[in-house]
C-alpha positions in Angstrom: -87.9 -2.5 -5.3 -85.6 -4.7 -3.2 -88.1 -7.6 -1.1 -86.2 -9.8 1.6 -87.9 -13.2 1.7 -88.2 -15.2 4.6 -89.3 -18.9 3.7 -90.3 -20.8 7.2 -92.1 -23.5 6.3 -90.6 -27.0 6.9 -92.4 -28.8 3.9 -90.4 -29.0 0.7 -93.6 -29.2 -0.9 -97.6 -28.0 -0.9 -96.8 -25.4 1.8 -99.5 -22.5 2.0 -97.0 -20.3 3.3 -94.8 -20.9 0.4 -97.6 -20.2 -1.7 -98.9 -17.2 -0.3 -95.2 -15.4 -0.7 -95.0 -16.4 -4.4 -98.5 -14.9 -4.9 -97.7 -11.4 -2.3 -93.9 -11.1 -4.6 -95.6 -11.0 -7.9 -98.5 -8.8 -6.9 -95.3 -7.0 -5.3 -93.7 -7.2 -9.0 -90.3 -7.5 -7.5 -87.5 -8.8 -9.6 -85.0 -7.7 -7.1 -85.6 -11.4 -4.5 -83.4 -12.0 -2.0 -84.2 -15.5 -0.6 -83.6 -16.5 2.8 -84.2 -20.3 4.0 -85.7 -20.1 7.8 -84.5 -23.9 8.2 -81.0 -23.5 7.2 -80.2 -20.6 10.1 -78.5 -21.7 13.0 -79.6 -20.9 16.8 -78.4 -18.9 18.6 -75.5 -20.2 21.5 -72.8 -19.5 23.7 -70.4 -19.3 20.5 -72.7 -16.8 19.0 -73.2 -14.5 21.8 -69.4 -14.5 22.4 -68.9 -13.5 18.6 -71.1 -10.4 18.6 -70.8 -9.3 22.2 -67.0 -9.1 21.8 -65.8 -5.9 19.7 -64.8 -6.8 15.4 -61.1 -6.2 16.2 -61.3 -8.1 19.0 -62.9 -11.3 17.5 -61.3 -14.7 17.0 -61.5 -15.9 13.2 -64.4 -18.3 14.5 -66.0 -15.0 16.2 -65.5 -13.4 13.1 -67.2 -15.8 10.8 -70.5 -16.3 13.4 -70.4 -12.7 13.7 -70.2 -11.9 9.9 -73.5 -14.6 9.1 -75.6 -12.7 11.6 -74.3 -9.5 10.0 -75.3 -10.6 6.6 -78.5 -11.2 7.8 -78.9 -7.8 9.6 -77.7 -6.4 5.9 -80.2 -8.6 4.1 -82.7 -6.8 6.1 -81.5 -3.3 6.0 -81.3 -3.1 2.6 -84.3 -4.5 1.9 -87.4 -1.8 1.0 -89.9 -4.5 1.5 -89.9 -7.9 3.9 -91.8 -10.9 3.1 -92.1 -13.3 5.5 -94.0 -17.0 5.6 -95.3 -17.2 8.6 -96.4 -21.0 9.0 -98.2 -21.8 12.5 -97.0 -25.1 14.0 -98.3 -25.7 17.4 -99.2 -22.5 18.0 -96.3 -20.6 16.9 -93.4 -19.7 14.7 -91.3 -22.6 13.4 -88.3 -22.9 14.6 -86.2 -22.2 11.8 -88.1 -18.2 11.7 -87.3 -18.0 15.6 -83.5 -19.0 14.8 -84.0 -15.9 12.2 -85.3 -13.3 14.5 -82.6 -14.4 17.0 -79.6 -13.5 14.5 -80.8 -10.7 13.4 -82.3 -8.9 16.9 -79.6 -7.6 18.4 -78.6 -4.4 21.0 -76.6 -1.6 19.2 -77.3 -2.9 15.6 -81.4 -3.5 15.0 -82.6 -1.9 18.8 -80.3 -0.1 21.4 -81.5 0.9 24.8 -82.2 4.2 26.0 -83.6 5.8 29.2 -86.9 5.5 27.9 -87.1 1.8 27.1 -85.9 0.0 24.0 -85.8 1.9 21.0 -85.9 0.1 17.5 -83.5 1.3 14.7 -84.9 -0.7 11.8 -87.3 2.0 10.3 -89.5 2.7 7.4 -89.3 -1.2 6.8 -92.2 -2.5 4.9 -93.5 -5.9 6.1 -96.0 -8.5 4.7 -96.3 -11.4 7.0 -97.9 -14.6 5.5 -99.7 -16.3 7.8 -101.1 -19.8 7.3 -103.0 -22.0 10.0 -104.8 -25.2 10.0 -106.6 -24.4 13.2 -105.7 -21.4 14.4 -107.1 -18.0 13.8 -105.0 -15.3 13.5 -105.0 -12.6 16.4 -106.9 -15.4 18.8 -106.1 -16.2 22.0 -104.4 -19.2 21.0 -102.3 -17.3 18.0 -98.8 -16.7 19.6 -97.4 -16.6 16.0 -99.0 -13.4 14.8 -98.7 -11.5 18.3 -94.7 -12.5 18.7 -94.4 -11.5 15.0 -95.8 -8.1 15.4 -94.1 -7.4 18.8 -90.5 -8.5 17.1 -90.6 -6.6 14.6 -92.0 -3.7 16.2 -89.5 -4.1 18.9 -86.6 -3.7 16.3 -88.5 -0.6 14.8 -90.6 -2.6 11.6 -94.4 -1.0 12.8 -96.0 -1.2 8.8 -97.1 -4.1 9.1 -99.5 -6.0 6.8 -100.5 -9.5 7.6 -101.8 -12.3 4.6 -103.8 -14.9 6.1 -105.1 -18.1 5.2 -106.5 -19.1 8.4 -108.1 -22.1 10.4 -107.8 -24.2 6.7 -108.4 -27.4 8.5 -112.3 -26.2 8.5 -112.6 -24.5 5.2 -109.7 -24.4 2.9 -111.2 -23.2 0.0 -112.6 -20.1 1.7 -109.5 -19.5 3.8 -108.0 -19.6 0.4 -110.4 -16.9 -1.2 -109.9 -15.1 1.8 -105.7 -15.0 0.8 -106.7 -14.0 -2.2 -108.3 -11.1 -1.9 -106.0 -9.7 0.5 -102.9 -10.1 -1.7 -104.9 -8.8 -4.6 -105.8 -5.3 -2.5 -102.0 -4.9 -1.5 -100.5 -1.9 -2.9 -97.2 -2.9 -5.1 
């Protein structure tokens, strides 16, 4: 089993999110990791949308090199039998770094295309875990855009099995939010 790992958090340290996709990867038993660093993706720019919109033989060596880390990305992804993802909740939402993810890697003709019905995604058959930690928030509230967007992304590139870890709201009850974790990564199917 091949998992794609998507570390979001921004602390280097004590991170539930962190925690939660060490604990879903061994229940997994993967040995096959690939490790990808939220923080250390670039946005998206002017540059970027250049590279990919213009055709490979077409493409400066600049194009080609933003062009090939998005790629990479893509392939990290489509290769990938199951996709882990830390899903920290600052302010509401995704960090940053996750958002510069979803923006390299969303793309028309490669991960969705249009058709005359309405965007079609062409990542399929993707399994996805999303770990979601909170200090206030509870997932799926009215005041959770992290979960929703995450679950319309992926859906909107084709990833629909989706299972979501949470450890929720931790600023009231840590210990129980905790438990809570627990006992959904321990009913996860390998």
């Amino acid at each position: 089993m091949k998992v794609l790992r998507i570390d979001a958090s921004i602390k280097p340290q004590g991170s539930i999110s962190l925690q939660l996709t060490d604990d879903i990867i061994a229940k997994l038993g993967a040995t096959d990791v690939v490790t990808r660093k939220a923080a250390d993706v670039p946005a998206i720019d002017c540059a970027w949308l250049g590279a990919v919109f213009t055709p490979e033989e077409n493409r400066s060596a600049e194009q080609q090199e933003i062009a090939a880390f998005s790629d990479t990305l893509i392939d990290e992804i489509k290769t990938a039998d199951v996709v882990v993802i830390g899903v920290p909740v600052y302010n509401f939402n995704i960090a940053a770094g996750l958002k510069n993810w979803i923006d390299q890697i969303v793309r028309a003709g490669v991960t969705f295309q249009y058709t005359e019905t309405g965007p079609q995604g062409l990542l399929q058959n993707k399994r996805t875990i999303l770990a979601f930690s909170s200090d206030g928030t509870a997932a799926g509230s009215d005041i959770d855009f992290a979960q929703r967007y995450m679950l319309h992304i992926l859906g909107f590139v084709g990833i629909t099995d989706v299972t979501t870890v949470t450890a929720q709201q931790m600023a009231f009850d840590k210990d129980s939010a905790l438990k809570f974790a627990a006992d959904q990564i321990s009913s996860l199917a390998a």
